[in-house]
C-alpha positions in Angstrom: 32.7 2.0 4.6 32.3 5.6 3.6 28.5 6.1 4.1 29.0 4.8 7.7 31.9 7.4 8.0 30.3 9.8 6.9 27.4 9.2 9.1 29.8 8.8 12.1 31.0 12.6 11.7 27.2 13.8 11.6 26.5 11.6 14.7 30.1 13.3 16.2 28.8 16.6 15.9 24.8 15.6 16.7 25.6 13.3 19.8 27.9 15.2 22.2 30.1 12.9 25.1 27.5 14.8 27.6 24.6 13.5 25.7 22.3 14.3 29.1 23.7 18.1 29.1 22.3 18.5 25.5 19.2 19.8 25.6 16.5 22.0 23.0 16.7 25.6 23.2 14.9 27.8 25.5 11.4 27.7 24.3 10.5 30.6 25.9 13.4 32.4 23.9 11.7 34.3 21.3 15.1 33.5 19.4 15.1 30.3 19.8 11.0 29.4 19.4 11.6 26.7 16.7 13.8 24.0 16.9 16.9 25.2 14.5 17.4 23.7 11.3 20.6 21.8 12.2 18.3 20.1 15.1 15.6 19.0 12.5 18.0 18.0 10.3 19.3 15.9 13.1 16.0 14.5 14.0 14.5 13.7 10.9 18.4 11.7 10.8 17.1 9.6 14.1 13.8 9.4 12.9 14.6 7.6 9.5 16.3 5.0 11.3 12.9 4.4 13.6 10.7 4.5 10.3 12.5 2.0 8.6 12.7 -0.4 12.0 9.4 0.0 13.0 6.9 0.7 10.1 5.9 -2.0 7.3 7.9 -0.3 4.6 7.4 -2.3 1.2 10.2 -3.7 -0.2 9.8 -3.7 -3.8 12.8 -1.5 -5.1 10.7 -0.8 -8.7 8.0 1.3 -6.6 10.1 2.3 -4.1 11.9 4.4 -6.7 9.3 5.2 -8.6 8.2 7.4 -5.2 11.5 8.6 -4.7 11.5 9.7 -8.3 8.1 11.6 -8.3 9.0 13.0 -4.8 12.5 14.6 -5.8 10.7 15.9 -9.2 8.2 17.9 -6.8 11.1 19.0 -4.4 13.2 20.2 -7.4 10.3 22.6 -7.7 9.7 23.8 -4.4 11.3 26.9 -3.4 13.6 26.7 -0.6 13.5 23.0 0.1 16.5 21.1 0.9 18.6 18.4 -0.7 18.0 16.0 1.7 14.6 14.6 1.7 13.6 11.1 1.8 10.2 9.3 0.6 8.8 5.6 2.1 6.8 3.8 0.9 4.7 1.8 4.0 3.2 -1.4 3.3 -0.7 -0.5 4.5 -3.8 -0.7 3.0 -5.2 2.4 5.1 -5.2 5.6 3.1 -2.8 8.1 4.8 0.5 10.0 4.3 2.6 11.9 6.7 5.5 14.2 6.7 8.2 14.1 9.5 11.3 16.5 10.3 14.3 17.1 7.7 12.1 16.2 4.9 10.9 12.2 5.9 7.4 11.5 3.7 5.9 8.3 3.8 2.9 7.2 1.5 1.4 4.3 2.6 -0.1 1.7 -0.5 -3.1 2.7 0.5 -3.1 5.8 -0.5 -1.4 5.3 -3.6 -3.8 2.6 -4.9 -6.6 5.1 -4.0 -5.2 8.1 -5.8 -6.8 8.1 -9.9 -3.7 9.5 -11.8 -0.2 11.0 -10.9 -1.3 14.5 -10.2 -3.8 13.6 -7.2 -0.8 11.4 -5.6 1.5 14.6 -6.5 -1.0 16.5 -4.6 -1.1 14.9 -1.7 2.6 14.5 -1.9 3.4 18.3 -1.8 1.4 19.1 0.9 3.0 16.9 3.0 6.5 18.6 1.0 5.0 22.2 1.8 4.7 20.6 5.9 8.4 20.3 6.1 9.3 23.5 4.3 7.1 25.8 6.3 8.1 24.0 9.7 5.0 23.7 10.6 6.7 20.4 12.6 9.1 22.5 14.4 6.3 24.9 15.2 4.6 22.1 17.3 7.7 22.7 20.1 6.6 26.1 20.4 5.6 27.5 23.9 7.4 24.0 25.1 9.6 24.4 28.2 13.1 23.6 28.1 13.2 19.5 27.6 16.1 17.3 27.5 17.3 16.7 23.5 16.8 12.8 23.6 13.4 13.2 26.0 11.8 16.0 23.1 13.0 13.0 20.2 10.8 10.8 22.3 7.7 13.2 22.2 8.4 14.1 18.7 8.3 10.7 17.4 5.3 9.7 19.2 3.5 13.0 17.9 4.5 12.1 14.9 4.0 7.9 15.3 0.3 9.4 16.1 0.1 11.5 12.9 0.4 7.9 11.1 -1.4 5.2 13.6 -2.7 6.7 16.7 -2.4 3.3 18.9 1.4 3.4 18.1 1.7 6.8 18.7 -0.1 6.7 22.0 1.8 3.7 22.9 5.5 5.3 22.4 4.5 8.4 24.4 7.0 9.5 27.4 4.8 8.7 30.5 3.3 11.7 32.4 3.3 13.6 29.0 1.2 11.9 27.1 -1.6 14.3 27.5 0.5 17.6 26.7 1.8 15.8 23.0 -1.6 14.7 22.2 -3.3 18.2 22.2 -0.3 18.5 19.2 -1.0 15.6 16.9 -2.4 17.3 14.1 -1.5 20.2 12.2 -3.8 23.0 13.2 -6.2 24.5 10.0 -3.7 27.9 9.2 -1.1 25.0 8.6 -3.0 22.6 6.7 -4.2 26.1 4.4 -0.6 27.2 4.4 0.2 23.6 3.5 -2.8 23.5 0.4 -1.9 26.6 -1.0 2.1 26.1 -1.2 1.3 22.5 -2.3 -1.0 23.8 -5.1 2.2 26.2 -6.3 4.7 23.4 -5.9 2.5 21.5 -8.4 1.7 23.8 -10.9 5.7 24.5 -10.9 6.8 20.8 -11.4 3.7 21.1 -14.5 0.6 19.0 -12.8 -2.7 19.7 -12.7 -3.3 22.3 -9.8 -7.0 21.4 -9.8 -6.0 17.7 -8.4 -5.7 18.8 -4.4 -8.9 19.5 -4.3 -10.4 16.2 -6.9 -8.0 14.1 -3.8 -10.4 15.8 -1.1 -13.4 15.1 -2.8 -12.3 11.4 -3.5 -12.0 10.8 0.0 -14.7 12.3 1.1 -16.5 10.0 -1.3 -14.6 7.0 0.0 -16.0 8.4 3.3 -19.8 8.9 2.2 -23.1 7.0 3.2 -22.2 3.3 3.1 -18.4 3.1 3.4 -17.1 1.3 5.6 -14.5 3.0 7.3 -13.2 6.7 7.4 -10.0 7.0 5.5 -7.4 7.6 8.1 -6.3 10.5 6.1 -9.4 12.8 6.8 -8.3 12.3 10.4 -4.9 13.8 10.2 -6.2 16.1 7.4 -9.7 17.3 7.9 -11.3 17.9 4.7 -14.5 20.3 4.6 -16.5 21.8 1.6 -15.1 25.1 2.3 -11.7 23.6 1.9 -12.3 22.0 -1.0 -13.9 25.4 -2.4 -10.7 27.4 -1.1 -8.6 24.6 -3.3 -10.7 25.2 -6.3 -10.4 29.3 -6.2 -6.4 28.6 -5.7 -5.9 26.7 -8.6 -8.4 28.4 -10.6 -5.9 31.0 -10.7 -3.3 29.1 -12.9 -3.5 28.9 -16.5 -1.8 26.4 -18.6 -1.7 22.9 -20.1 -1.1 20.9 -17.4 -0.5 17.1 -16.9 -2.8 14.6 -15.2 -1.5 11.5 -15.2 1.8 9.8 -17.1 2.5 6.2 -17.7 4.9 5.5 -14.8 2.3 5.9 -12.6 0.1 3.5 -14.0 2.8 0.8 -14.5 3.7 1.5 -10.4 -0.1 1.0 -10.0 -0.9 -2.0 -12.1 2.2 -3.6 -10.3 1.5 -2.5 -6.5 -1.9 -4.6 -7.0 -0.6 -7.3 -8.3 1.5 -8.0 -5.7 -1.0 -6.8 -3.0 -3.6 -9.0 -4.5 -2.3 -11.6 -7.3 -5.4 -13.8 -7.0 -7.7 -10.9 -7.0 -5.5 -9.3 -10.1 -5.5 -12.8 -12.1 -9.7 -13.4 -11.9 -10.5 -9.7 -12.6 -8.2 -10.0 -15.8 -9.7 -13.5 -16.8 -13.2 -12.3 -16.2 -13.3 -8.8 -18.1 -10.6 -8.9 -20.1 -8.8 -10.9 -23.6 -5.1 -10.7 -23.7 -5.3 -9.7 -27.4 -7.6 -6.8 -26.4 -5.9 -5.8 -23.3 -3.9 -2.8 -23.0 0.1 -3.1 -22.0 -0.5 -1.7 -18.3 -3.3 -4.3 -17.7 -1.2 -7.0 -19.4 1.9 -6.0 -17.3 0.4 -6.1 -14.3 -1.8 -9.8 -15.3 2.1 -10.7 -15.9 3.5 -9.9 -12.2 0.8 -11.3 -10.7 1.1 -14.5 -12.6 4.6 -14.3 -11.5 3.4 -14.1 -8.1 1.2 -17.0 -8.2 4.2 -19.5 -9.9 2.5 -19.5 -13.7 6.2 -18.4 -14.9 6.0 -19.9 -18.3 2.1 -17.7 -18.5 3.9 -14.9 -17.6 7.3 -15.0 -19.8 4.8 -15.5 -22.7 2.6 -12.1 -21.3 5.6 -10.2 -21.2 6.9 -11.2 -24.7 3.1 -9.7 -25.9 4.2 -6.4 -24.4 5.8 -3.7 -27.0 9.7 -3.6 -27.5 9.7 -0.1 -27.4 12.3 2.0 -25.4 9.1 3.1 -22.9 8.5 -0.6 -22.2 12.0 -2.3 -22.5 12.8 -1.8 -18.8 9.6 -2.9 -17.3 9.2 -6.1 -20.0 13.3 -7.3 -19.1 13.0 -6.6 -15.5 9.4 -8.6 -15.5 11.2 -11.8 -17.5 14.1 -11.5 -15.1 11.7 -11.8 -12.4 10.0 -15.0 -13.9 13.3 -16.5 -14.8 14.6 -16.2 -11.1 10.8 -17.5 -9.9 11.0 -20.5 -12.0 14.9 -21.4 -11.6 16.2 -20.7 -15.1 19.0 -18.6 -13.2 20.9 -19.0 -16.3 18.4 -16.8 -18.5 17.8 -14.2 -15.9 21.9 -14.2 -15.3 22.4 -13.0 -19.4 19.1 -10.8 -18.7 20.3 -9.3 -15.6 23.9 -9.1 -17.0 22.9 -6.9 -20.4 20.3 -4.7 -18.1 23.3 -3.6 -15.6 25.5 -2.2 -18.8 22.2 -0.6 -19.9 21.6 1.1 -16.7 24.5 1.2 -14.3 23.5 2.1 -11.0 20.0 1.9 -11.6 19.1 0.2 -8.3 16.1 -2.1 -9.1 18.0 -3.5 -11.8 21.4 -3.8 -9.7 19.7 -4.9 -6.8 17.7 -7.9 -8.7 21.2 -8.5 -10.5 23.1 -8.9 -7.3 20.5 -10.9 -5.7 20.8 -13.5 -8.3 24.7 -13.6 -8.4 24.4 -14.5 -4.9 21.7 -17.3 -5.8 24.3 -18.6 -8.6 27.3 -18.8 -6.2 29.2 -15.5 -7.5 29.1 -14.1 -4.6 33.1 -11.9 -5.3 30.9 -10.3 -8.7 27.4 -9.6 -6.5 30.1 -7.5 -4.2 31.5 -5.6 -6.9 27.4 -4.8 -7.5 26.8 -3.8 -4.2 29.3 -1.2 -3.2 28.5 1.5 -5.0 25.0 1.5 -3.5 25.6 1.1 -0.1 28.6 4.3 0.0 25.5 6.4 -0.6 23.7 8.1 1.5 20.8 6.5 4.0 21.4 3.2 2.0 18.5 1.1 2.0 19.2 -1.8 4.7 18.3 -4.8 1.8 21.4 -3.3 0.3 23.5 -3.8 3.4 22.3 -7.3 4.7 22.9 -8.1 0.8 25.9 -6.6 1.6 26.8 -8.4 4.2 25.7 -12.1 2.9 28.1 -11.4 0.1 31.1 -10.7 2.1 30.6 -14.3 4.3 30.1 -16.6 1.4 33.8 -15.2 0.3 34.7 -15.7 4.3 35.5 -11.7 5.4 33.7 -12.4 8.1 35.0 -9.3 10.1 33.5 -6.8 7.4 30.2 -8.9 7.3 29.9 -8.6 10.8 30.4 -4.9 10.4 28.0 -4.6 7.7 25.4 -7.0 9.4 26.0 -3.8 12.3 24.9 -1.1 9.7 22.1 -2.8 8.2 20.7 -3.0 12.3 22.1 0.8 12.9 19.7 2.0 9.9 16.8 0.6 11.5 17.1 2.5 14.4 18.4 -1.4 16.2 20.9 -0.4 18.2 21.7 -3.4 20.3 21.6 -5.8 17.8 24.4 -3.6 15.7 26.3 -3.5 18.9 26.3 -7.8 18.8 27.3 -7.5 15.6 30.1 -5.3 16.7 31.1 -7.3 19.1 30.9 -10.5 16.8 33.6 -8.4 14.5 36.2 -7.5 17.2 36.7 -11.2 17.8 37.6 -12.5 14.6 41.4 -12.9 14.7 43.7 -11.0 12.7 41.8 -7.6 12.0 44.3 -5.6 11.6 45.2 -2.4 13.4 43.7 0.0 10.2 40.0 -2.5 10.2 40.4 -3.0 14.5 40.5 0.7 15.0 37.4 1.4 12.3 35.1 -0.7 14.2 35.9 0.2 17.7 34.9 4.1 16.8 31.9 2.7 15.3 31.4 0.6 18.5 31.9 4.1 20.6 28.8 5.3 18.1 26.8 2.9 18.7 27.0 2.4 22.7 26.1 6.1 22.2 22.7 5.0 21.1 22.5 2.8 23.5 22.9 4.9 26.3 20.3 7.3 25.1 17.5 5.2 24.3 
């Protein structure tokens, strides 16, 4: 598969055949006090894999891409960021983001659901963007002596494990240096300045409100005032104070224009992440406060997913059919019937619905990967393959992708290349023995052929690599 290949060349040149002989630079090198860009590159690489194995990343493709969406907007307007950032979505309630190295943000739900409008997420999102630009990561290594490259990954992902839950952190650290990483869990208060400041440009550049950094630190330190019950776990890895508050209100201050708070995506993502966190919750509050003819299309969208959720399909269709036809809602109202069609059976309806959405937007991947997902529930198993593909030769596929992937390629009986795609979906998780069973499942199937037997074995050299090093 090409996205494996091309993985397998960055691994080549990342993981050497005398993994234990390479290690960080010298530290103490004044020309070598940062790791180099190649290395964080290569780390944030490693590190992807552990975030999506490890961490309770949500699975819904429509807000997953509605993230990756707002996050690429912001890089596209940050000055010397790379290409090659990725943004997660975690599945917890606690209010928190964190940045990790080569460009790896993750927002958890939390913080999302506690952000007002699309500028205060924004916000928080390019600080965490400014983080990875200024290397304010690669900084933490400074000082460090000379440490063994898979040892310093170790530390690294704890320190950073910390930044996000500070029981996991604490409980990946390398014995006997736990004490040395935790004096570098948080960014010190020159980064987290350097951090506002260039977040405050990188919003003003992609057109939002500059003044919503510092309305996001005075929400949570409301959330944190007399009477709440817990401190956000964001003012713990970002310490808000009056004075930095005051020091965001002077910086954006400076900009003049007509800027943008909010935008309708946002409040669709935001009407449909609480109704699938809470359905129940979602349907009372709608039947207590509001009248479907009075309601506006966000809160009847998201009173339709969370009927949906709850098995009142025919409620639902007949919510969704209320909604406008318009080309800002099409997408949202087909996607939402498709959804209820699948809930309650009618396979048939969702098929045609599916079917007209994937000419509408090709490669679009909530729609293809709800479309595939079907096929497969129908018995088409040879057209869900021709779906699928495309989207896992990209880059850092999502794993859904691949295990769809795989389940596809054994209902048509190429066992061999399910096996081998069964190893890629465990390979992006950072689960390096299980890939290797898959592996090892692959090679035995008789009759490979020499082109397929020889593409798996230098996978399987890959993957022992892994193995060895963890």
């Amino acid at each position: 598969m090409l996205v494996f290949a091309a993985l397998m060349l960055c691994i080549t040149l990342w993981v050497s055949p005398v993994q234990a002989e390479f290690s960080l630079p010298e530290m103490g090198d004044p020309s070598a006090s940062l790791l180099s860009v190649t290395q964080e590159q290569q780390l944030g690489q490693q590190l992807l894999r552990e975030v999506r194995g490890r961490l309770p990343l949500h699975k819904d493709p429509l807000l997953n891409n509605y993230l990756q969406s707002l996050g690429y907007r912001l890089v596209s307007s940050t000055p010397d960021a790379h290409p090659h950032f990725s943004f997660v979505l975690v599945d917890d309630a606690r209010i928190n983001a964190f940045a990790m190295p080569g460009g790896i943000i993750g927002v958890n739900t939390g913080l999302l659901l506690a952000t007002r409008n699309e500028s205060e997420l924004a916000a928080v999102i390019a600080h965490e963007i400014a983080h990875v630009t200024q290397r304010h990561i690669a900084r933490m290594y400074a000082g460090s002596a000379r440490i063994d490259f898979i040892t310093g990954l170790a530390i690294l992902g704890a320190i950073l494990a910390s930044a996000y839950d500070a029981q996991l952190g604490q409980a990946a650290m390398v014995g006997g240096m736990a004490a040395g990483a935790q004096a570098k869990l948080n960014h010190s208060r020159a980064s987290e300045q350097e951090a506002d400041r260039l977040g405050i440009s990188i919003l003003v550049a992609a057109g939002y409100n500059p003044q919503a950094m510092a309305d996001f630190f005075e929400r949570m330190q409301q959330l944190a005032g007399p009477g709440s019950e817990q401190v956000p776990e964001f003012l713990r890895t970002h310490p808000v104070s009056a004075s930095r508050i005051s020091d965001a209100r002077q910086r954006a201050a400076q900009y003049a224009g007509d800027y943008r708070n909010d935008s309708a995506e946002f409040q669709r993502a935001l009407a449909r992440l609480q109704a699938l966190a809470e359905p129940l919750r979602t349907l009372q509050h709608f039947e207590r406060e509001h009248r479907l003819a009075q309601a506006d299309e966000t809160t009847r969208y998201g009173y339709a997913i969370a009927l949906i959720q709850r098995g009142r399909t025919d409620e639902a269709l007949r919510v969704l059919q209320t909604l406008e036809a318009a080309s800002s809602w099409y997408l949202y109202q087909s996607l939402g019937k498709a959804e209820a069609w699948l809930a309650a059976g009618a396979n048939r309806e969702a098929l045609a619905q599916l079917t007209l959405l994937h000419d509408l937007y090709p490669g679009f991947q909530p729609v293809a990967q709800l479309y595939a997902s079907a096929l497969l529930n129908t018995g088409e198993a040879s057209r869900a393959l021709k779906i699928l593909e495309p989207l896992v030769e990209q880059e850092h596929p999502d794993p859904a992708l691949l295990r769809m992937h795989a389940d596809a390629q054994a209902r048509l009986g190429q066992m061999a290349l399910s096996h081998e795609s069964m190893a890629e979906y465990h390979f992006y998780q950072g689960q390096y023995r299980q890939a290797m069973q898959q592996i090892e499942q692959a090679l035995k199937i008789p009759g490979l052929g020499p082109h397929l037997e020889e593409r798996i074995r230098s996978k399987q050299s890959i993957v022992a690599r892994f193995i060895r090093a963890s």
